[in-house]
C-alpha positions in Angstrom: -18.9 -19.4 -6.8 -16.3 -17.3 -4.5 -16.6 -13.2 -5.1 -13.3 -12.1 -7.2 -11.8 -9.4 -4.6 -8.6 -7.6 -5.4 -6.6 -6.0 -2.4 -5.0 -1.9 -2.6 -2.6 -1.4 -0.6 -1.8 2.4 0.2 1.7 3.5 0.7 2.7 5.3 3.8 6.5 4.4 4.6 6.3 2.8 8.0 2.8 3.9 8.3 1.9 0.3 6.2 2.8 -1.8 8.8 -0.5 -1.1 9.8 -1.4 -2.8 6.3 0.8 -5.5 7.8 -1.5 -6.4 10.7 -4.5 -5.7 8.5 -3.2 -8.6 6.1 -2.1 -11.0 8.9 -5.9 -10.6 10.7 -7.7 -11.3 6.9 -5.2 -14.4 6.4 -5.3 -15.7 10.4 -9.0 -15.8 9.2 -8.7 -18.2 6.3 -10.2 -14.6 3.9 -8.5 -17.4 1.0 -10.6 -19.4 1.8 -14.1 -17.3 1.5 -13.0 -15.3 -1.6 -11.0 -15.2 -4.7 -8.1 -13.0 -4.2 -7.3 -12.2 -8.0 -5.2 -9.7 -8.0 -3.3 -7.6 -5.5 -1.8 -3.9 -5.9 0.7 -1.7 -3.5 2.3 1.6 -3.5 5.6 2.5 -1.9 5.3 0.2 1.4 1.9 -0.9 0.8 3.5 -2.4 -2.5 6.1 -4.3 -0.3 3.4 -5.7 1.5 1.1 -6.3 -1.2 4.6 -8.3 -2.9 5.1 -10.5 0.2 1.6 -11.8 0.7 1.4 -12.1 -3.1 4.8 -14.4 -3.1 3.6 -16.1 -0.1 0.3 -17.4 -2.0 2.9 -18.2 -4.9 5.0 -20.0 -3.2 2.5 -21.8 -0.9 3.7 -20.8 2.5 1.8 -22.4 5.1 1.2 -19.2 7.0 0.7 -16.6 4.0 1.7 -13.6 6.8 4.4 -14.6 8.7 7.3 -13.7 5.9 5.1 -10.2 5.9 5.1 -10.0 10.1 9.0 -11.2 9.9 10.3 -8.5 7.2 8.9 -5.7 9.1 10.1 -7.5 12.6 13.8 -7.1 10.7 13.2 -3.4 9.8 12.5 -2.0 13.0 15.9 -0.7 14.5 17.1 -3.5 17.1 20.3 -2.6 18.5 21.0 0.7 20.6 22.9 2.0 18.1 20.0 1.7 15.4 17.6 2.7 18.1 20.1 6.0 18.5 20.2 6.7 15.0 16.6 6.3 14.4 15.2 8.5 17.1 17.9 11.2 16.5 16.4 11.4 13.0 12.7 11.5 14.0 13.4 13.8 16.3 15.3 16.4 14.1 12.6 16.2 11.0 10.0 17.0 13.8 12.2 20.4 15.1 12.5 21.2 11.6 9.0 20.6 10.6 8.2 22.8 13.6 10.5 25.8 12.9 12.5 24.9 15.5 15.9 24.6 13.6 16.9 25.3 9.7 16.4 22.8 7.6 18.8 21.6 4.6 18.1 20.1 1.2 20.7 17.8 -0.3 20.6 15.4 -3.0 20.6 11.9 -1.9 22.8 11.2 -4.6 25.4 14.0 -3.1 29.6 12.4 -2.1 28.5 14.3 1.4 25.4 12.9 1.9 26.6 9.3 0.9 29.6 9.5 3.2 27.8 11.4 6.4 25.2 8.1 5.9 28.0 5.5 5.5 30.0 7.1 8.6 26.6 7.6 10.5 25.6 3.8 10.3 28.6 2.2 10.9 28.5 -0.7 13.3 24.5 -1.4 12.4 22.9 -4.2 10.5 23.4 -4.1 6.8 19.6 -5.3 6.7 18.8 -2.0 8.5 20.9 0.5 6.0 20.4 -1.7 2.7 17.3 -1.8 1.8 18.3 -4.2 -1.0 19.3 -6.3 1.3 16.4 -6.5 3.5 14.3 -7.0 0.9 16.9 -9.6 -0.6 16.7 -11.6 2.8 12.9 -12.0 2.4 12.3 -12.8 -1.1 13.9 -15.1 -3.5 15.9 -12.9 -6.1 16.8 -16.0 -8.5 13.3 -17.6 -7.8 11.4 -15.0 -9.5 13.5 -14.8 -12.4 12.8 -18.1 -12.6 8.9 -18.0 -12.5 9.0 -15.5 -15.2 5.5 -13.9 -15.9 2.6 -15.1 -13.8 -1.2 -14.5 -14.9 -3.0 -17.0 -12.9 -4.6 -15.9 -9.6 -3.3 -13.8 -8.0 -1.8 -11.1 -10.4 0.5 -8.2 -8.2 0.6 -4.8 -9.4 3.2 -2.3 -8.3 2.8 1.7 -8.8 5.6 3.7 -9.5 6.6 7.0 -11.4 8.9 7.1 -14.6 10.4 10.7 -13.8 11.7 10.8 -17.3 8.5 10.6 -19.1 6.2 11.7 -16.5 3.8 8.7 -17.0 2.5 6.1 -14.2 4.3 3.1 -14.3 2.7 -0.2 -13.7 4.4 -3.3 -12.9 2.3 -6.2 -13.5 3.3 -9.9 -12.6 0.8 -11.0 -15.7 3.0 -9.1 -17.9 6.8 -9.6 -16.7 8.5 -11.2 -14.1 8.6 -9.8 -10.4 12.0 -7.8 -9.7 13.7 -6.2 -6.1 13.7 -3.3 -8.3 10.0 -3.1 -9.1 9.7 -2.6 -5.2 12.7 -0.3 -5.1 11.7 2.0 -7.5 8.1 2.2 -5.7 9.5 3.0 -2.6 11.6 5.7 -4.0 10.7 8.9 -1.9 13.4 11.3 -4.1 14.2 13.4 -0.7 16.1 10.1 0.6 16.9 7.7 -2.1 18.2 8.0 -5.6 15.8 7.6 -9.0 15.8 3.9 -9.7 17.2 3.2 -13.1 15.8 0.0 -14.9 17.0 -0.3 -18.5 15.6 3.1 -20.1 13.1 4.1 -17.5 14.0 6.1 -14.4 11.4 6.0 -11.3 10.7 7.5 -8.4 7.8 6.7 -5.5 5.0 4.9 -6.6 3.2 8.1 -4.7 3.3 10.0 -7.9 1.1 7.6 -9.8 -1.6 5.6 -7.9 -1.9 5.4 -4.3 -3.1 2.6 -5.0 -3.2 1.0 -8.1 -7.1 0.1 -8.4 -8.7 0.8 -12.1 -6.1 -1.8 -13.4 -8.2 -4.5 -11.4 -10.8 -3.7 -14.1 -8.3 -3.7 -17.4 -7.6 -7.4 -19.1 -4.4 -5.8 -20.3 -3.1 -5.9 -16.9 -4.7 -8.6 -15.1 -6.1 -10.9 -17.9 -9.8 -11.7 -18.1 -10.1 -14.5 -15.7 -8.4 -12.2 -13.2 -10.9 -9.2 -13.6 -11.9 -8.3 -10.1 -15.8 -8.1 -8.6 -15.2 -6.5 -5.3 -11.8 -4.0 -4.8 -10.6 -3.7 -1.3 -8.9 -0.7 0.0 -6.3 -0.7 2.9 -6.1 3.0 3.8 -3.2 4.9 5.6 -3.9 8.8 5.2 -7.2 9.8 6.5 -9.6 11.4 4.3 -10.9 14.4 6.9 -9.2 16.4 9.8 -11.1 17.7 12.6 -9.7 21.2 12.6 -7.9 23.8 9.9 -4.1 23.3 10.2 -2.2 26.6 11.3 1.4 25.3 12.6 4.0 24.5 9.9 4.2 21.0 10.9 0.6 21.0 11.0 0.3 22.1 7.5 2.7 20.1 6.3 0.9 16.6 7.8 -2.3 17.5 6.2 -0.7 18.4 2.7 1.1 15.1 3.0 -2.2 13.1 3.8 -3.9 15.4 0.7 -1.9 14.5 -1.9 -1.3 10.6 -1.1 -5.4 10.2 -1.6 -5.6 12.1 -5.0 -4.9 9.6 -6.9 -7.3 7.0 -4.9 -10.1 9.5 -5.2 -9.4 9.8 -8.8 -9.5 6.1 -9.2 -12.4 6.0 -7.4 -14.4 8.1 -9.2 -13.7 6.7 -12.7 -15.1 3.1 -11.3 -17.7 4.9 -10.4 -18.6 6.4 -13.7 -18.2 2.8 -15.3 -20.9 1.3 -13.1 -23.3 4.3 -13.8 -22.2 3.6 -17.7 -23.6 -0.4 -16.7 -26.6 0.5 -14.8 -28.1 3.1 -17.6 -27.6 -0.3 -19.9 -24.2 0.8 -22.1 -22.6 -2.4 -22.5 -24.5 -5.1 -24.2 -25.1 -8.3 -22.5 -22.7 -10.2 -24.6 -20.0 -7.6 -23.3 -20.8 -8.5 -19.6 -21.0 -11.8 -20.2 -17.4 -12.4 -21.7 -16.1 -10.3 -18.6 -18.5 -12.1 -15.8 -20.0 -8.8 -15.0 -23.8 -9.4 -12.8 -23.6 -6.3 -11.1 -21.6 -2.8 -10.3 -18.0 -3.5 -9.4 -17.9 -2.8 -5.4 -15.3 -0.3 -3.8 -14.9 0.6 -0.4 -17.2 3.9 0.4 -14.9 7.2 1.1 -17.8 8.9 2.5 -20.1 7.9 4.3 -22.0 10.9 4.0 -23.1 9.7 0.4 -26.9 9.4 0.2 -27.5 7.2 -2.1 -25.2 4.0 -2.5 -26.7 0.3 -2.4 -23.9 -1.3 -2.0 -21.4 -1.8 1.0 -18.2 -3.7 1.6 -15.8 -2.8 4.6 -13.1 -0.1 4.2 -10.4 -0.8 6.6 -9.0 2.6 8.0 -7.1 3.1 11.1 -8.7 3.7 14.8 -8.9 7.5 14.9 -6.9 8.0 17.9 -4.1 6.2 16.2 -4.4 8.0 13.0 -5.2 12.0 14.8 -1.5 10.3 16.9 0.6 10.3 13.4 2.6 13.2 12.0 4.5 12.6 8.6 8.1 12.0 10.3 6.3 8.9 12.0 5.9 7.6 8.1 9.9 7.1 8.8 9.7 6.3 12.2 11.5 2.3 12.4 11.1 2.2 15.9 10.1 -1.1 17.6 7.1 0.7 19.2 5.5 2.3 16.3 5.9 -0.6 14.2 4.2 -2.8 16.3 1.6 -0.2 17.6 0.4 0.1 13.9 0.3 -3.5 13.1 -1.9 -4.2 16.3 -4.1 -1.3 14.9 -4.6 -3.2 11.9 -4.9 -6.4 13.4 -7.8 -4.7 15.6 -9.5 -3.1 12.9 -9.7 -6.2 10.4 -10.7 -8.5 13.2 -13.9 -5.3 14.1 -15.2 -6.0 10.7 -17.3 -8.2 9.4 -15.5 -10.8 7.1 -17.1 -12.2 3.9 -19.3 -15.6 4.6 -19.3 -14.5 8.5 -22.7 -14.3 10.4 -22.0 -11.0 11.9 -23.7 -9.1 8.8 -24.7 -5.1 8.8 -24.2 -4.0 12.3 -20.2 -5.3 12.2 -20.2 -3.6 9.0 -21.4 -0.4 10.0 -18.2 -0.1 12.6 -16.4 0.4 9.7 -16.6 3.0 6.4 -18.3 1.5 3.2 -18.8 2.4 -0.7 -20.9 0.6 -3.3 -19.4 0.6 -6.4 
């Protein structure tokens, strides 16, 4: 019987199209085809990508990452004008992270704001200002009203943050049909886009709640029983260490950024790991295990590798270190042609170094990569 794996998708902003190459390597491999994907989960743009490889295996596509490779093809700026505006923005966020010239907080919601943007773009692809409409060009609006709810394999779960309430919001596609919005409202840094407003909820970036979404792998009410998952995956944008104690502003504020978007995947982390130390000193009772399909600790990807003591290893797909020690947090907005394509051959790379489930290349492909038992 095929291992039940679920897929986490970290969010990044443009820093996910490294997730992008990561998932086109794992499906150019057949991984469908050597495991049970049950259930997938996504943050902010690891959400959108998590959403287009999960409505690819929906709808059947042929090749499950081509709509993935193609939407973030279409959001890289094309024309000289896009090219223009995008660089001139990289390049002012990296003189104001630097000290180099004052920076200014507006609302995104602000007339000024709204009408500098609308004057700035002018000329470009609507698909590169709307992000509605990218999204829209790439995914079915009136098909997944139509589907409704969907429990079987695989389930999609999308983080976001209801600012209103201050609770984690989870979107699940066992519980209620797949919306735009669900992605929008993931994706919703607060410094560039307004709160997403759906019915009585109001959210912002998925950022503030799971980065990933993980322990609802492990929770029926979110993925149903059939769906619960035996190995949990982790595609990883911000790097867990640094190689020296940031000093420069900009410095500082990379590594705060990379800090607080593996919180919550720590966190995560550690309560799955407190479960399979509840099942190995024998708390659940065998009729327990047995409804749920449980032989053995649930398997996550090992954050440290300086951990003595853990049996069991599955690969952790992290960026190459030049690539990663390369990135500053303005490149998380960076659209440009080279950066989106430098990270997606990253992943591509790093994926294809790795040892792939049912593969002869066993412990010494493996131990190219980072690993965690569960």
């Amino acid at each position: 019987m095929k291992q039940k794996v679920a897929i986490a998708c970290q969010g990044g902003g443009s820093q996910t199209a490294f997730t992008a190459g990561v998932l086109k390597a794992l499906f150019e491999n057949k991984i469908q085809e050597r495991v049970n994907i049950v259930s997938l989960s996504g943050t902010s743009g690891g959400a959108i990508c998590a959403f287009l490889i999960w409505y690819a295996l929906k709808k059947g596509d042929d090749c499950v990452w081509k709509r993935l490779i193609d939407f973030w093809e279409d959001n890289t700026a094309q024309t000289p004008q896009e090219r223009f505006f995008n660089d001139s923005a990289i390049k002012t966020l990296k003189m104001a992270s630097q000290g180099l010239i004052p920076q200014y907080n507006l609302s995104p919601s602000s007339p000024l704001i709204k009408s500098w943007f609308s004057l700035a773009t002018r000329g470009m692809r609507s698909r590169f200002t709307d992000f509605n409409e990218l999204l829209a060009a790439h995914i079915d609006i009136s098909e997944l009203a139509a589907w409704g709810a969907q429990p079987e394999t695989p389930v999609l779960i999308i983080g976001a943050c209801n600012i209103l309430t201050g609770r984690l919001h989870k979107f699940s596609s066992c519980l209620e049909p797949m919306r735009i919005e669900h992605l929008l409202a993931s994706a919703c840094v607060p410094s560039i886009f307004p709160a997403v407003t759906l019915e009585t909820m109001a959210d912002w970036d998925g950022l503030f709640s799971d980065n990933p979404p993980i322990e609802d792998f492990l929770r029926r009410d979110s993925v149903g029983m059939k769906n619960l998952a035996q190995e949990i995956w982790v595609i990883k944008i911000n790097p867990t260490t640094c190689d020296k104690i940031p000093v420069a502003p900009d410095e500082i504020a990379d590594r705060r950024n990379e800090l607080e978007g593996n919180v919550s995947l720590f966190q995560n982390r550690r309560q799955v790991e407190n479960l399979n130390l509840m099942y190995s000193r024998g708390a659940f009772r065998d009729e327990f295990l047995a409804e749920r399909d449980i032989k053995e600790p649930i398997k996550i990807p090992k954050l440290f590798p300086e951990d003595p003591d853990q049996p069991y290893h599955i690969p952790m797909i992290d960026m190459s270190e030049d690539l990663a020690k390369s990135l500053t947090y303005e490149s998380k907005l960076d659209r440009s042609p080279e950066c989106i394509n430098r990270l997606i051959r990253d992943g591509e790379k790093q994926d294809k170094s790795l040892s792939m489930p049912g593969s002869d290349e066993g412990d010494d492909a493996r131990s190219r990569g980072k690993h965690m038992p569960g």
